[in-house]
Backbone and ligand atoms as CSV (ligand in chain L), in Angstrom:
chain,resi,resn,atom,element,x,y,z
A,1,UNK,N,N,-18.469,10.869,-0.553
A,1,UNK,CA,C,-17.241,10.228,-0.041
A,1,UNK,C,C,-16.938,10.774,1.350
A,2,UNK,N,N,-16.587,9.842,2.453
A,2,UNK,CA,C,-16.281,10.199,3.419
A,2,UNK,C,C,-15.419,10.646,3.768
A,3,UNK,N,N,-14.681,11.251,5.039
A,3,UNK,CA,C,-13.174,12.098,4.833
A,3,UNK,C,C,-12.566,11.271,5.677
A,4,UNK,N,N,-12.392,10.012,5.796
A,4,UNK,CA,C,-11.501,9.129,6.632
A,4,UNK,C,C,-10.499,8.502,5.054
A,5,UNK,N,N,-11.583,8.609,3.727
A,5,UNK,CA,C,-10.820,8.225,2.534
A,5,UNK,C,C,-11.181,9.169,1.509
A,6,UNK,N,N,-9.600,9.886,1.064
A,6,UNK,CA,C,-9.900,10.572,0.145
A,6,UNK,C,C,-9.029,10.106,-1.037
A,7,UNK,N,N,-9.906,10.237,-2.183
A,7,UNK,CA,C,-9.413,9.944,-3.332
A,7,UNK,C,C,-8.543,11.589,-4.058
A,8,UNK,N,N,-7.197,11.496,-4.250
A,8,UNK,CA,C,-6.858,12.912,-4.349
A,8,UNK,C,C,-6.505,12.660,-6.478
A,9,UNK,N,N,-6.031,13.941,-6.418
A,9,UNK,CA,C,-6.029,14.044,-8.184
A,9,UNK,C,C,-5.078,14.288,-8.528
A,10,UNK,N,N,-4.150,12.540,-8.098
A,10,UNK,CA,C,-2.971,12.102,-8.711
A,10,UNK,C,C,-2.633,10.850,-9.059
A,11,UNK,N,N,-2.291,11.110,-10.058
A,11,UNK,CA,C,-2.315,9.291,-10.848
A,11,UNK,C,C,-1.033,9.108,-11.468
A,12,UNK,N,N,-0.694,7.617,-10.950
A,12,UNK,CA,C,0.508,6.947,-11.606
A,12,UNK,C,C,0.346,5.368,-12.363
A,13,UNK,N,N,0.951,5.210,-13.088
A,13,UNK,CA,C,1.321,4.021,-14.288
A,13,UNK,C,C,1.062,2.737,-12.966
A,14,UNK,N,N,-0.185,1.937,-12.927
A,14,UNK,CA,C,-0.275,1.384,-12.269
A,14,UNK,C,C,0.556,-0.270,-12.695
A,15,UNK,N,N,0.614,-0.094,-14.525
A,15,UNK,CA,C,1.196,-1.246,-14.905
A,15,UNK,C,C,2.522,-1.231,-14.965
A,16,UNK,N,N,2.983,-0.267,-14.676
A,16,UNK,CA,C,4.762,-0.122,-14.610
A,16,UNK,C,C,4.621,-0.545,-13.484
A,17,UNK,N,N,4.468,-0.067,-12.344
A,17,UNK,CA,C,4.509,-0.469,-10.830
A,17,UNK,C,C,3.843,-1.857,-10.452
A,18,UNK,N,N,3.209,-2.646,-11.683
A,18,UNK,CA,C,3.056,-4.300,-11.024
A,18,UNK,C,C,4.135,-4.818,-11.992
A,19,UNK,N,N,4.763,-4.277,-13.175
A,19,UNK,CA,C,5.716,-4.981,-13.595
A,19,UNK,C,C,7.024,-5.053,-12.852
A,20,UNK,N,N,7.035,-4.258,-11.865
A,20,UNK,CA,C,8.018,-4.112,-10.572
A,20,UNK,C,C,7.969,-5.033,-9.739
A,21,UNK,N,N,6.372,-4.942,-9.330
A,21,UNK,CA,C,6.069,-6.176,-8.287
A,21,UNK,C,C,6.301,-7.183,-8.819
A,22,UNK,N,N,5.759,-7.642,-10.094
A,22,UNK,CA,C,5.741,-8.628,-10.749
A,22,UNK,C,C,7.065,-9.723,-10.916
A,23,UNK,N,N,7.951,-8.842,-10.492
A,23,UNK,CA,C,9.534,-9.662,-10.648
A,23,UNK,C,C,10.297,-9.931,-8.831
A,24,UNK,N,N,9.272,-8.766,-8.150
A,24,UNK,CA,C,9.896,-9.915,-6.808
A,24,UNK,C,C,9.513,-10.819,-6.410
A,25,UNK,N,N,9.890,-11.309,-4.973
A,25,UNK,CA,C,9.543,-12.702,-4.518
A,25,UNK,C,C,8.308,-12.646,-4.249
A,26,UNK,N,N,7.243,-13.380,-4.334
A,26,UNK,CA,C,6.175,-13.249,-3.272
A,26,UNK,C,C,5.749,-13.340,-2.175
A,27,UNK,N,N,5.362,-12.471,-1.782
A,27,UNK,CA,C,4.732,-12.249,-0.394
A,27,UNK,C,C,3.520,-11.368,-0.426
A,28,UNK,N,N,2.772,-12.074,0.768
A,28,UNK,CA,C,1.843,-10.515,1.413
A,28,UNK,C,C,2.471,-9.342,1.412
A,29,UNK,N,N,3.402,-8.770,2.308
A,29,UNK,CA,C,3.887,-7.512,2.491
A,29,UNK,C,C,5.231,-7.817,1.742
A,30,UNK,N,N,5.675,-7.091,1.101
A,30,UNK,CA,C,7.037,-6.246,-0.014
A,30,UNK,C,C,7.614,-5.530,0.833
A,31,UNK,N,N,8.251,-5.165,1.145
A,31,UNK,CA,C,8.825,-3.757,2.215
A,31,UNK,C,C,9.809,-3.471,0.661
A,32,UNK,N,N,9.153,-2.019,0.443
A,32,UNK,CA,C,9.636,-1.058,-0.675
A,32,UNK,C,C,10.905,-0.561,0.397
A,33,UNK,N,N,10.695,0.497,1.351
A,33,UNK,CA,C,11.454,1.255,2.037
A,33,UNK,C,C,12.203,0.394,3.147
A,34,UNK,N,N,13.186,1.019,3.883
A,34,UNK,CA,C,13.987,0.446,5.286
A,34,UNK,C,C,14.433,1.563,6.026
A,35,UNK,N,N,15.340,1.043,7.058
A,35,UNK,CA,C,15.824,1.838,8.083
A,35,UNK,C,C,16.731,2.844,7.012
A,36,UNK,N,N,17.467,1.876,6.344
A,36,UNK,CA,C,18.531,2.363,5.336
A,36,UNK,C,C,18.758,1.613,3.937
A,37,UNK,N,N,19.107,2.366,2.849
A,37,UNK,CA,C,19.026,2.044,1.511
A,37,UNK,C,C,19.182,0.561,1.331
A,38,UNK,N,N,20.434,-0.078,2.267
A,38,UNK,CA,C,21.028,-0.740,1.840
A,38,UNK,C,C,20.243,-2.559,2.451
A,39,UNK,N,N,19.399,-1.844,3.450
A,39,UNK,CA,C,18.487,-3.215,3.342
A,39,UNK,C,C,18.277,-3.921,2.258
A,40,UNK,N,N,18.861,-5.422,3.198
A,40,UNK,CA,C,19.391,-6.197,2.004
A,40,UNK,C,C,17.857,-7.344,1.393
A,41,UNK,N,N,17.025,-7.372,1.945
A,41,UNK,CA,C,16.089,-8.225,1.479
A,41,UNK,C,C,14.365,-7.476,1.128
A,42,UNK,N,N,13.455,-7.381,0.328
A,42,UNK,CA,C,12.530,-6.967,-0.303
A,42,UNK,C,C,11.398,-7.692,0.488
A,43,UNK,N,N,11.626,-8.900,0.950
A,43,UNK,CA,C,10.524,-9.683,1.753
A,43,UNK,C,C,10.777,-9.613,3.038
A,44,UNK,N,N,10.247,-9.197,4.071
A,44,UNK,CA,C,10.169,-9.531,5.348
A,44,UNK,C,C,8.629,-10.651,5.996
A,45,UNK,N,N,8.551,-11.484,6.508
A,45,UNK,CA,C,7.041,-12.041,6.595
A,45,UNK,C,C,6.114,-11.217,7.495
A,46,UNK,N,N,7.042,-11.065,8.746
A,46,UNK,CA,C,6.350,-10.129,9.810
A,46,UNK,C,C,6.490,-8.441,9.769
A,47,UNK,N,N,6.531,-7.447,7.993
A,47,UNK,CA,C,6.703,-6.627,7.740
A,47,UNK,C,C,6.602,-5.421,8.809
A,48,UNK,N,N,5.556,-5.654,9.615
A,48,UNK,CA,C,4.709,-4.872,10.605
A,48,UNK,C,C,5.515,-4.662,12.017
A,49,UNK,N,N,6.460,-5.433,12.162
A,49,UNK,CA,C,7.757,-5.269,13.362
A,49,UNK,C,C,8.865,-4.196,12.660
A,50,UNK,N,N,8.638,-3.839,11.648
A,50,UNK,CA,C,9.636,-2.395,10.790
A,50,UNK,C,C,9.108,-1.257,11.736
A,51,UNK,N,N,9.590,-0.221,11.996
A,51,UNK,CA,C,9.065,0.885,12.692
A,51,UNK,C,C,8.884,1.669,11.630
A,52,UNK,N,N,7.258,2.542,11.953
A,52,UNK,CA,C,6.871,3.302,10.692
A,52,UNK,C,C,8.008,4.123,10.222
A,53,UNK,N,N,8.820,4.622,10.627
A,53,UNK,CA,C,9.275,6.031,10.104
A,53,UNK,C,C,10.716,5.532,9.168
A,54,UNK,N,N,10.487,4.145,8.481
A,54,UNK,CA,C,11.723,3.335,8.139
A,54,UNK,C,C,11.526,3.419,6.456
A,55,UNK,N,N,11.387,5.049,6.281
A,55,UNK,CA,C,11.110,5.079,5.118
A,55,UNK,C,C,12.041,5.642,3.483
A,56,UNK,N,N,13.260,4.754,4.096
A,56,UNK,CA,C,14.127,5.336,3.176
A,56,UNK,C,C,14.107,4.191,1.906
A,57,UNK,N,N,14.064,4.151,0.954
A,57,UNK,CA,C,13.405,4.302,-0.472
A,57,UNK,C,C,15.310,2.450,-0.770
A,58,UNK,N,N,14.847,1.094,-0.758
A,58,UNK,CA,C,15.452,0.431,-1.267
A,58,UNK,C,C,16.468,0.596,-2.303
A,59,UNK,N,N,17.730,0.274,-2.057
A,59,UNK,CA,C,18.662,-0.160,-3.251
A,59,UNK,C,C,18.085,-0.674,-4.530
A,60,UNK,N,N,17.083,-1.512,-4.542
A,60,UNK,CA,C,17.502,-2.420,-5.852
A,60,UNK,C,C,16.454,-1.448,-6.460
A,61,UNK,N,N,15.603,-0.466,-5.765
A,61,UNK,CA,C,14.365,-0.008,-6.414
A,61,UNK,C,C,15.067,1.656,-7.293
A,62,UNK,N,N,16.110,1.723,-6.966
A,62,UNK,CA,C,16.899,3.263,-7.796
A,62,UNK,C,C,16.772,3.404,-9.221
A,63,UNK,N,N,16.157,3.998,-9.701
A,63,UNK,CA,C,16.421,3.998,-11.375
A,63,UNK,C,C,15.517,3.238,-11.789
A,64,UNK,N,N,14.550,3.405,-10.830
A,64,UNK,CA,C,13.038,2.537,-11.760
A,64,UNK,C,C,12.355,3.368,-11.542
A,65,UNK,N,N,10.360,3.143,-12.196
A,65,UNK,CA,C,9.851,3.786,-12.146
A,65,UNK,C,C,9.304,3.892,-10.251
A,66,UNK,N,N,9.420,3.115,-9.778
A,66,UNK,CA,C,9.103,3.277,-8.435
A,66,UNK,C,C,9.735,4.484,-7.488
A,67,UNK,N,N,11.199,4.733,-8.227
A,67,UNK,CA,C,11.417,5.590,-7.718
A,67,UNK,C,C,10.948,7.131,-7.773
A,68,UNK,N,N,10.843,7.721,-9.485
A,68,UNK,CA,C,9.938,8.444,-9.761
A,68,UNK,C,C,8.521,8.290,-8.957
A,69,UNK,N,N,8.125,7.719,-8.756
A,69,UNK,CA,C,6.710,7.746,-7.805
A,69,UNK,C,C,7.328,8.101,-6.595
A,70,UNK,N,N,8.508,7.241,-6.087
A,70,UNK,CA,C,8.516,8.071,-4.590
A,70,UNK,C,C,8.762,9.339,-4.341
A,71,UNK,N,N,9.671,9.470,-5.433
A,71,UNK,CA,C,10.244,10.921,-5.669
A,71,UNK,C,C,9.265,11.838,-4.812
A,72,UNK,N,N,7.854,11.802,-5.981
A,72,UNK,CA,C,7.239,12.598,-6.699
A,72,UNK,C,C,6.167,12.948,-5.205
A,73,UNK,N,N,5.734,11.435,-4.870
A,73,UNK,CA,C,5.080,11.554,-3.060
A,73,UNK,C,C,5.794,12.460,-2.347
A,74,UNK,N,N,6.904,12.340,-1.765
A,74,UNK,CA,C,7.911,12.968,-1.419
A,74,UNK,C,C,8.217,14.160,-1.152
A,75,UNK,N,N,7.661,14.380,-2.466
A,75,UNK,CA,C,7.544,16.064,-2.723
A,75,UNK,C,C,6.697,16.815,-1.786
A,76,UNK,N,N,6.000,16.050,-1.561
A,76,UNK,CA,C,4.644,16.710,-0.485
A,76,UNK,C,C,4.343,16.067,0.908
A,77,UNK,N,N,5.067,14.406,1.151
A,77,UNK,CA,C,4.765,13.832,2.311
A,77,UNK,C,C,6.077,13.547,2.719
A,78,UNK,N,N,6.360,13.323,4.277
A,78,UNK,CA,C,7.292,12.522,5.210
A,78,UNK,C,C,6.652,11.493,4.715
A,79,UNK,N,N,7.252,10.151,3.555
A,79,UNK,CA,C,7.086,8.918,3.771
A,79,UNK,C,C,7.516,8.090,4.663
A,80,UNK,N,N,6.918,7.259,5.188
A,80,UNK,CA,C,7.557,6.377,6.168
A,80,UNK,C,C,6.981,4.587,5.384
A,81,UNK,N,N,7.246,3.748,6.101
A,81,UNK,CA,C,7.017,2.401,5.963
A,81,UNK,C,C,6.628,2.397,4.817
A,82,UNK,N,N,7.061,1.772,3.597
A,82,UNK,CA,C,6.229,1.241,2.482
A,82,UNK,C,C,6.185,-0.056,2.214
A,83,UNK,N,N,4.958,-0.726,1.322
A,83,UNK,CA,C,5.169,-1.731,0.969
A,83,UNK,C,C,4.116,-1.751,-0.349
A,84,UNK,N,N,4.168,-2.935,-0.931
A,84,UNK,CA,C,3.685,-3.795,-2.233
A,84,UNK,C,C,2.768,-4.779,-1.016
A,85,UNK,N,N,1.522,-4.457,-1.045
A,85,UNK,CA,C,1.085,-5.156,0.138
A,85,UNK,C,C,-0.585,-6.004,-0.694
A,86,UNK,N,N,-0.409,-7.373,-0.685
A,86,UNK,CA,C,-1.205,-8.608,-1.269
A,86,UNK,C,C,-2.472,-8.525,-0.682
A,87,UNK,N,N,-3.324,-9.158,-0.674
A,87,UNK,CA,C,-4.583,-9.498,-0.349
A,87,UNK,C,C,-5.111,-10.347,-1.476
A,88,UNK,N,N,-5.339,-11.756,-0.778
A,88,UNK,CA,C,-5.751,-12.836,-1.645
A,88,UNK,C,C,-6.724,-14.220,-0.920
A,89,UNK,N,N,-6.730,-15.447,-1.408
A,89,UNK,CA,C,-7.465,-15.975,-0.884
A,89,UNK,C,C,-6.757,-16.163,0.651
A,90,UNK,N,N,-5.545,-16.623,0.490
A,90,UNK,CA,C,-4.700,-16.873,1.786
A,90,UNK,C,C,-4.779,-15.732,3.242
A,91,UNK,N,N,-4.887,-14.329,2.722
A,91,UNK,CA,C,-5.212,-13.683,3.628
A,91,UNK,C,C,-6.440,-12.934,3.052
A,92,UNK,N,N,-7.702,-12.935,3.566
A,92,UNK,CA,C,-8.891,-12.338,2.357
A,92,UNK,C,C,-9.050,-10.828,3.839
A,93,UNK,N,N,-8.656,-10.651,4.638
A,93,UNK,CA,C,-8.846,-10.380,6.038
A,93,UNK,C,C,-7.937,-9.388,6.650
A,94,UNK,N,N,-8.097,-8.418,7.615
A,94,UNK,CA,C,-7.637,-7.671,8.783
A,94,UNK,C,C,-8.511,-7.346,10.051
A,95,UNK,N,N,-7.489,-7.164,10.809
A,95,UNK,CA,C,-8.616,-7.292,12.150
A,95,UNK,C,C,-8.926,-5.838,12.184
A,96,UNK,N,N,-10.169,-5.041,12.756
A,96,UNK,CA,C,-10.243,-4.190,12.726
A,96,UNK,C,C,-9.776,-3.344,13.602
A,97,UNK,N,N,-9.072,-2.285,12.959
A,97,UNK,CA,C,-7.573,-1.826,13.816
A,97,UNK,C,C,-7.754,-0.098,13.859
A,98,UNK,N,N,-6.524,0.153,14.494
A,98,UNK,CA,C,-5.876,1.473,14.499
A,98,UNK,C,C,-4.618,1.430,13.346
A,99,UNK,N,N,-4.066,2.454,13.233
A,99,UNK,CA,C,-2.567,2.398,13.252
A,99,UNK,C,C,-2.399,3.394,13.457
A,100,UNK,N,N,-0.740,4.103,13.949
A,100,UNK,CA,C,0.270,4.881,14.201
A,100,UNK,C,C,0.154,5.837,12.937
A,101,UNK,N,N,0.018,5.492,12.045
A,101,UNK,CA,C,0.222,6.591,10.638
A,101,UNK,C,C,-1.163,6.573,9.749
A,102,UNK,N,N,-1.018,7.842,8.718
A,102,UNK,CA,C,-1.892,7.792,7.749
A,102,UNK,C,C,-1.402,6.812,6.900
A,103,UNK,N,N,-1.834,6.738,5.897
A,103,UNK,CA,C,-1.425,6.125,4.528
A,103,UNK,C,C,-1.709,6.304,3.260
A,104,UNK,N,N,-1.107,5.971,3.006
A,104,UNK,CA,C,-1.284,6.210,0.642
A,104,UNK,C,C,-1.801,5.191,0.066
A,105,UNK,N,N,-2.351,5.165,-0.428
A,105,UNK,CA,C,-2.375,3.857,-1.517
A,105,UNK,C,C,-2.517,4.320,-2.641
A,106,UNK,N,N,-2.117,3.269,-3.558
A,106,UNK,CA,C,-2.227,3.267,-4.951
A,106,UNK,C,C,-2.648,1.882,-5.193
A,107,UNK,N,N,-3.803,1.863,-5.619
A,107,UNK,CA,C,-3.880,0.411,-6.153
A,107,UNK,C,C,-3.809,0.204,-7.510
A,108,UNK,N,N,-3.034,-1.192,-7.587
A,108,UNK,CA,C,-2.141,-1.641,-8.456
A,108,UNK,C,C,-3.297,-2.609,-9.302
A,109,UNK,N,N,-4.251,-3.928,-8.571
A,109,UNK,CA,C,-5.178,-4.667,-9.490
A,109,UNK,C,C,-6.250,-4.688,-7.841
A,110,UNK,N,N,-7.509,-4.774,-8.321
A,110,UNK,CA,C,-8.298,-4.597,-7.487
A,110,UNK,C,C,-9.726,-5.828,-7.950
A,111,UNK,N,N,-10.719,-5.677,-7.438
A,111,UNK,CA,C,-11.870,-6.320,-7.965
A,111,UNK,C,C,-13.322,-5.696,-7.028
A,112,UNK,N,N,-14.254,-5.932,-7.328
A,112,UNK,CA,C,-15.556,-5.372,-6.939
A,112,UNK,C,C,-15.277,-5.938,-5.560
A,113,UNK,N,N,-15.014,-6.904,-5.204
A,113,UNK,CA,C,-14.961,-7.375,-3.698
A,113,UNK,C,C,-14.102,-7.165,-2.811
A,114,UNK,N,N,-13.356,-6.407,-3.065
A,114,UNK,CA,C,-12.403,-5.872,-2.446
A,114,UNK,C,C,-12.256,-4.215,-1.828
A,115,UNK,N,N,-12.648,-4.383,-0.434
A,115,UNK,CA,C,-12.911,-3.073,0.198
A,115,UNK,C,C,-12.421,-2.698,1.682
A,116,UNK,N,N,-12.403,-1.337,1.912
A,116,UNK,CA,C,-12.332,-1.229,3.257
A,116,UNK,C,C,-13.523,-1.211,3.981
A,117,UNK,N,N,-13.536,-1.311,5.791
A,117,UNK,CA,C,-14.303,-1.092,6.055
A,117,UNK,C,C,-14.085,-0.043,7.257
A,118,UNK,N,N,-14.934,0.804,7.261
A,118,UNK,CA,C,-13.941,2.285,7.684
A,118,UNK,C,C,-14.780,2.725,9.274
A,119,UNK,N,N,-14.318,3.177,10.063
A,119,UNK,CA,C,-14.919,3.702,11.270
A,119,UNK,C,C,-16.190,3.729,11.804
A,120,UNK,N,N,-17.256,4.078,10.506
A,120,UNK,CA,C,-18.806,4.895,10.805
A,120,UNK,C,C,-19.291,2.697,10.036
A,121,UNK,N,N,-18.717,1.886,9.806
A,121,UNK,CA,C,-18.720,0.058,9.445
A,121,UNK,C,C,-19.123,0.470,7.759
A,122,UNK,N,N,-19.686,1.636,7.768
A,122,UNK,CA,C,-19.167,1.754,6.162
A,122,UNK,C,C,-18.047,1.192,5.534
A,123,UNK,N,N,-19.058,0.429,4.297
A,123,UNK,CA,C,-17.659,-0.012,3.119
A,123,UNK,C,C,-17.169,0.865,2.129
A,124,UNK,N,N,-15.766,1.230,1.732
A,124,UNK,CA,C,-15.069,1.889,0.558
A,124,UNK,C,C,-14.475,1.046,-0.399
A,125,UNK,N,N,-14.351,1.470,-1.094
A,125,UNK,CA,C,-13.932,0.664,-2.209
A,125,UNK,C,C,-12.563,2.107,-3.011
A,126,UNK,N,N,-11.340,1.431,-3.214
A,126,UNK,CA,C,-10.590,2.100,-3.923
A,126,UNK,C,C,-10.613,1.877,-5.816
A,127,UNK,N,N,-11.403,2.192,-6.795
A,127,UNK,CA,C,-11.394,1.573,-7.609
A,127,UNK,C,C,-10.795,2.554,-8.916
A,128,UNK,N,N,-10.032,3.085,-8.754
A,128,UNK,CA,C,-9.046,3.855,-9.961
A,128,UNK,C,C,-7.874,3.337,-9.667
A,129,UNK,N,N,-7.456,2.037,-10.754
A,129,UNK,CA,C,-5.759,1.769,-10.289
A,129,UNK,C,C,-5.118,3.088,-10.874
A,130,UNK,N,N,-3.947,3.225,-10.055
A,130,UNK,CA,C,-3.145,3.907,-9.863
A,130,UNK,C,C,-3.509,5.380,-9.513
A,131,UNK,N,N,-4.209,5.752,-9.160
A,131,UNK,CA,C,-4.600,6.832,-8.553
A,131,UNK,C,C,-4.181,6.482,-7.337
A,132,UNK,N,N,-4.080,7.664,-6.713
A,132,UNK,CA,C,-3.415,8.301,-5.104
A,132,UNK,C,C,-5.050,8.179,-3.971
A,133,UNK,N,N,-4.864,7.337,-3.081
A,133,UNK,CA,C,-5.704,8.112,-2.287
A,133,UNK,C,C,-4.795,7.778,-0.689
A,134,UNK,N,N,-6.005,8.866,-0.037
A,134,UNK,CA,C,-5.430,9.268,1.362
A,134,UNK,C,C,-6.441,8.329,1.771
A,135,UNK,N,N,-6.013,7.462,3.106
A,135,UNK,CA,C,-6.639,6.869,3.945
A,135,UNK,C,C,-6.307,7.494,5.565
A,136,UNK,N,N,-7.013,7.584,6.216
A,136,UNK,CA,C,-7.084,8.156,7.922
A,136,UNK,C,C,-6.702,6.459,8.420
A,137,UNK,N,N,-5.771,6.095,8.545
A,137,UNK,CA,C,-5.921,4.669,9.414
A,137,UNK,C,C,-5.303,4.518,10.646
A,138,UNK,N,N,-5.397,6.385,11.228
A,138,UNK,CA,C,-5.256,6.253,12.929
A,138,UNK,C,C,-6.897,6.398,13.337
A,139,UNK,N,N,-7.799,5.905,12.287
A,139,UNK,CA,C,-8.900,5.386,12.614
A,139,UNK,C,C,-8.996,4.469,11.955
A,140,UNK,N,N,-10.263,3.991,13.030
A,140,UNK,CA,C,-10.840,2.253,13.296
A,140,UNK,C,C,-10.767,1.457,11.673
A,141,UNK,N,N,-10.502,0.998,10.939
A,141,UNK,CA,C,-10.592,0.437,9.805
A,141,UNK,C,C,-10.477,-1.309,9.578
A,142,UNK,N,N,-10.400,-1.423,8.244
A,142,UNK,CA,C,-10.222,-3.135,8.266
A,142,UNK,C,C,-10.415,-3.088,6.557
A,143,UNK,N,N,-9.295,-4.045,6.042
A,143,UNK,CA,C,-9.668,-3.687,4.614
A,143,UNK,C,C,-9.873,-5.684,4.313
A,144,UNK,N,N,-10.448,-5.904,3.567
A,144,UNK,CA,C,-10.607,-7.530,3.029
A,144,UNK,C,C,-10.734,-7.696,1.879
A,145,UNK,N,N,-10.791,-8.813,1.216
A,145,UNK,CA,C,-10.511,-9.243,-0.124
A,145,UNK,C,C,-11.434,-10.067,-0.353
A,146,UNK,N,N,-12.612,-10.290,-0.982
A,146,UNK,CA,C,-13.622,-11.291,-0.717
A,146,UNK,C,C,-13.925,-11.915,-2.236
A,147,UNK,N,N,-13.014,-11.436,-2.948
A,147,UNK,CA,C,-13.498,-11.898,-4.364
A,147,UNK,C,C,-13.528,-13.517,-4.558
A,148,UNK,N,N,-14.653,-14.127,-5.378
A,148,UNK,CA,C,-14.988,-15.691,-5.283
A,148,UNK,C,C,-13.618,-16.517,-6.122
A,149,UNK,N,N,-12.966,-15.460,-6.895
A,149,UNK,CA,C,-12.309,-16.033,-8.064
A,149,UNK,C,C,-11.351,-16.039,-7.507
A,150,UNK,N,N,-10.630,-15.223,-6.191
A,150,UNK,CA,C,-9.341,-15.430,-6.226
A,150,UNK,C,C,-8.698,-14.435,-6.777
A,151,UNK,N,N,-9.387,-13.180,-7.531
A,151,UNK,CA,C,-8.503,-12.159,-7.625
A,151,UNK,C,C,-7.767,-11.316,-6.517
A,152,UNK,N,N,-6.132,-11.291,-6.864
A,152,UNK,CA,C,-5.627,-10.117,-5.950
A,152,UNK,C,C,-6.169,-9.050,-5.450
A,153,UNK,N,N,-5.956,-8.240,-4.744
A,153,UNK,CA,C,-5.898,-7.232,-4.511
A,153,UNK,C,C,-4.330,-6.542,-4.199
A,154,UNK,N,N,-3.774,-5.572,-5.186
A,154,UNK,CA,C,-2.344,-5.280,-4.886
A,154,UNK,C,C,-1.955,-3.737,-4.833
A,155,UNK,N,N,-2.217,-3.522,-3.430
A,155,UNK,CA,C,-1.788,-2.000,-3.544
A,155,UNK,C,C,-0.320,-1.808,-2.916
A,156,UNK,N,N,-0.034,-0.312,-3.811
A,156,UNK,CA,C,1.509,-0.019,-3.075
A,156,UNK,C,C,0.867,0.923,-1.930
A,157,UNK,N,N,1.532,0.649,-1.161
A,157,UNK,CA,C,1.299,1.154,0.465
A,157,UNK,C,C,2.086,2.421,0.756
A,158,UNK,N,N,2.057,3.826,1.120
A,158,UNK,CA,C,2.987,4.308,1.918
A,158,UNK,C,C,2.843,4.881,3.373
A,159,UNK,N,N,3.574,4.576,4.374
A,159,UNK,CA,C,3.119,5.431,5.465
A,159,UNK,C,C,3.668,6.980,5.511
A,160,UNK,N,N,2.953,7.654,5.636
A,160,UNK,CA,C,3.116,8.942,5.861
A,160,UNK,C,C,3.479,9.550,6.973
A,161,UNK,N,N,3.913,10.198,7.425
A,161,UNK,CA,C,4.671,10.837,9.391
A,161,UNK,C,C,4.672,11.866,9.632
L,1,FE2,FE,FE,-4.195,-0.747,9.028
């Protein structure tokens, strides 16, 4: 395993956390976190105009298990930006990028075709739902969704600062 993605040795209830997703609106990007609690909407379309460090933990999400997970991140990271972030036939794709922050993932439902593609054009694959891993994505990356069937790909996202 390469060290741009590390898979670390922490695991959460990946089916509690899509029965979460499972009841908001749909979208590509979820915005879990905001500037402030009281951000009033769960969907933004253009999620990516949020400034990373907008990582204070939603109203409607208090007293669920999501919060215990943030808690628990928390404990050990500056979270910033989160989201419930899709990958499907509609977007199967990212351009291959930088970003400003590390990140978390947890993936939530995944499939064999569904991978990153990381700095050195090596492919990764995240395939323990709900396990924790660290991604480096202030390097070159690109993650896609290529499955024939149309399966999701649904990880919870966090940015880290
Ligand atoms: Fe990225």
């Amino acid at each position: 395993m390469r060290d741009q993605l590390i898979p670390l040795d922490r695991h959460y209830d990946a089916d509690k956390l899509l029965e979460i997703y499972n009841e908001l609106p749909k979208a590509h990007q979820i915005i879990v976190t905001g500037k402030d609690a009281s951000t009033p909407t769960p969907v933004t379309p253009y999620a990516d105009k949020d400034s990373d460090d907008h990582g204070v933990l939603l109203n409607i999400f208090k007293d669920s298990y999501l919060e215990d997970v943030y808690n628990d991140i928390a404990k050990d990271y500056t979270i910033g930006k989160t989201r419930f972030w899709t990958m499907d036939r509609s977007r199967r794709a990212y351009s291959y990028h930088t970003d400003f922050t590390k990140r978390l993932h947890i993936p939530l439902a995944t499939n064999d075709n569904a991978f990153f593609i990381l700095e050195d054009y090596q492919t990764e694959h995240m395939p323990v739902l709900g396990q924790l891993y660290e991604l480096d994505t202030t390097r070159l990356h690109s993650a896609v969704n290529l499955s024939q069937d149309d399966n999701p790909r649904i990880h919870l996202v966090f940015g880290i600062i």
